[in-house]
C-alpha positions as CSV (number, residue, x, y, z in Angstrom):
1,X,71.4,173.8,92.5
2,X,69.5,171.8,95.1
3,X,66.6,172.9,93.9
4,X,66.9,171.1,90.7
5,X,68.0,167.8,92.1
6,X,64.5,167.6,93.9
7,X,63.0,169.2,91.3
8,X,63.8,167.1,88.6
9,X,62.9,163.9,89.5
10,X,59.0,165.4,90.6
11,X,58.9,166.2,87.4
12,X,59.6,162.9,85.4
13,X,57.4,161.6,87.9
14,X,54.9,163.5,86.8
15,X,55.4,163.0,83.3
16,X,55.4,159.6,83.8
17,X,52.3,159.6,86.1
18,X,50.6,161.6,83.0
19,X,51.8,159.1,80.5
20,X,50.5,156.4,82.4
21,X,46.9,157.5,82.9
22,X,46.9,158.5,79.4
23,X,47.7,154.6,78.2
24,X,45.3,153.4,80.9
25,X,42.4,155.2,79.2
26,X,43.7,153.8,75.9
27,X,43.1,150.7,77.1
28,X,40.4,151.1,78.9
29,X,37.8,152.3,76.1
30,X,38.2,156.1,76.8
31,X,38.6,157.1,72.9
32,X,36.3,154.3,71.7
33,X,32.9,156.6,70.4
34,X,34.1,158.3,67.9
35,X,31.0,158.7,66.0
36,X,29.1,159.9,69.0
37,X,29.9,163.6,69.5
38,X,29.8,163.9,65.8
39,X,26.4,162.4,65.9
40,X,24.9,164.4,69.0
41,X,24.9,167.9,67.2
42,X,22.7,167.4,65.1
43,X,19.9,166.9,68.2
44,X,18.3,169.5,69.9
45,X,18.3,169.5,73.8
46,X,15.0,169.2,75.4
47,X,16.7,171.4,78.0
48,X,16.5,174.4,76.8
49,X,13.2,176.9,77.4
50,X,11.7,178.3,74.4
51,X,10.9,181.7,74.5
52,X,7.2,183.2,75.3
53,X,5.3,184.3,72.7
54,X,5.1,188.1,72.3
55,X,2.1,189.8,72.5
56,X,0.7,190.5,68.7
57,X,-1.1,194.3,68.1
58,X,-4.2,193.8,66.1
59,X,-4.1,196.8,63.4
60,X,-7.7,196.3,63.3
61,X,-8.3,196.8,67.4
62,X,-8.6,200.6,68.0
């Protein structure tokens, strides 16, 4: 039974601490893009290594 007297005010703390960085980030522009994820599929990364050409077997080349 102690348990939950310390136990229950950590956690509306922490609920509280959650809801709070979640308004913050509201306010501070966190959500603002909402075009830009939908935008940035549709380009290829410049990252990525293509792969090496196989080597082709001339027919012809016996």
């Amino acid at each position: 039974m102690s348990n939950l007297l310390l136990l229950i005010p950590i956690a509306l703390f922490l609920g509280l601490l959650g809801l709070g960085a979640f308004l913050w980030s509201l306010r501070s522009g966190q959500f603002d893009d909402m075009e830009g994820a939908a935008n940035r599929i549709l380009f290829d990364d410049d990252d990525t290594k293509t792969p090496e050409k196989s080597k082709r077997i001339d027919p012809n080349d016996s």
